[in-house]
C-alpha positions in Angstrom: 95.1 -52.0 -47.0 96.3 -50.9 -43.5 96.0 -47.0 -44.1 92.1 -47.9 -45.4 91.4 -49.8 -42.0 93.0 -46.7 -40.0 91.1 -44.3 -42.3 87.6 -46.3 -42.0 88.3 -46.5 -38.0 89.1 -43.3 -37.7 86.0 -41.9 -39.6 83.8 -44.5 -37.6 84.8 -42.9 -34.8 84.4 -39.3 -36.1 80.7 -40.0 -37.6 79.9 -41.5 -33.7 80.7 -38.6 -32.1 78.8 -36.1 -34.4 76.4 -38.5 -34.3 76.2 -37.6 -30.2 76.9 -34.4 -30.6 74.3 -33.1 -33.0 71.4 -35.3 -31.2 72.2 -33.7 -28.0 72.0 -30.4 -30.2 69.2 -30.9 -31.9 67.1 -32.0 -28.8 68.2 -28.5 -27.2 65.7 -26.1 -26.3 67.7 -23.6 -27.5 66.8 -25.3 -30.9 63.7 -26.7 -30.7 61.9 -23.5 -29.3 63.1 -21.1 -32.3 63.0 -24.0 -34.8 59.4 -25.0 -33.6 58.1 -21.0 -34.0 59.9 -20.8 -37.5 57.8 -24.1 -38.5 54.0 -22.2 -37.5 55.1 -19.1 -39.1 55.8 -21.1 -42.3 52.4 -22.7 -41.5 50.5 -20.2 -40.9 52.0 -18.2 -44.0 51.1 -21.2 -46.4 47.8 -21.4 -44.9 47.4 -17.8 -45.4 48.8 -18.4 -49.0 46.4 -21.2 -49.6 43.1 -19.1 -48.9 44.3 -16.2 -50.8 45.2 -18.5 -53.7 41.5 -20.5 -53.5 39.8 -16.8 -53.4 41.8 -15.6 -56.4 40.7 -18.9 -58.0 37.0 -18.6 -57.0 37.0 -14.9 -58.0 37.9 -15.3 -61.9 35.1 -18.2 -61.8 37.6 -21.6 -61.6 37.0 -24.4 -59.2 39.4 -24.2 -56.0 40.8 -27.4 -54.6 38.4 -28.0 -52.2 35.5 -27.8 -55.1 37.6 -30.2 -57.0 38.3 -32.8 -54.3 34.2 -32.0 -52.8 33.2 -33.3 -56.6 35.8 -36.1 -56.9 34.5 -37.7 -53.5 30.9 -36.9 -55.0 31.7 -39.0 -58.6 33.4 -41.7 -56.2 30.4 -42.1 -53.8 28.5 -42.8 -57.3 30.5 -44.8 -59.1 30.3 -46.9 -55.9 26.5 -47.0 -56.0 26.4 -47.5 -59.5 28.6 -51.1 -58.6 26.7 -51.9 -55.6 23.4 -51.7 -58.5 24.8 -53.6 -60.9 26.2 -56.3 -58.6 21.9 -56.7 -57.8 21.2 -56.4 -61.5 23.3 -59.7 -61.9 21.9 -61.3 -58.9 18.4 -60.9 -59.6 19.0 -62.0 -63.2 20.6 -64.9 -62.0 18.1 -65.7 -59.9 
């Protein structure tokens, strides 16, 4: 039981001090700058990727994305009206 305590202490000290050390580095400039110009080259490659990919799509004739969620939101905004008019239907019958 002893050499568990003096292995968990000594490994709650260890994971402390990594803790501090890799916020310090992490937070560096020197990590963030090059970091934060990988992450808008990914971007800006995916984005690329995503309007080759929606012009492939459109060219064989298929629906891209955006058609797909522009007709979704379409059918939604309808099946909302449709409610709202049945909701009077059953009022005015009521009535």
């Amino acid at each position: 039981m002893m050499t568990w305590d003096s292995w968990k202490k000594s490994f709650d000290v260890w994971e402390n001090e990594t803790a501090k050390f890799l916020e310090t580095w992490v937070k560096s400039p020197l990590v963030l700058g090059p970091s934060g110009m990988m992450l808008t080259q990914a971007m800006k490659a995916k984005a690329q990727y995503d309007k080759a990919l929606a012009q492939f799509w459109g060219s064989v004739g298929l629906p891209t994305k955006r058609d797909q969620e522009r007709t979704l939101h379409l059918l939604n905004k309808l099946e909302s009206r449709l409610l709202d008019l049945e909701e009077q239907l059953e009022e005015q019958q009521k009535a």
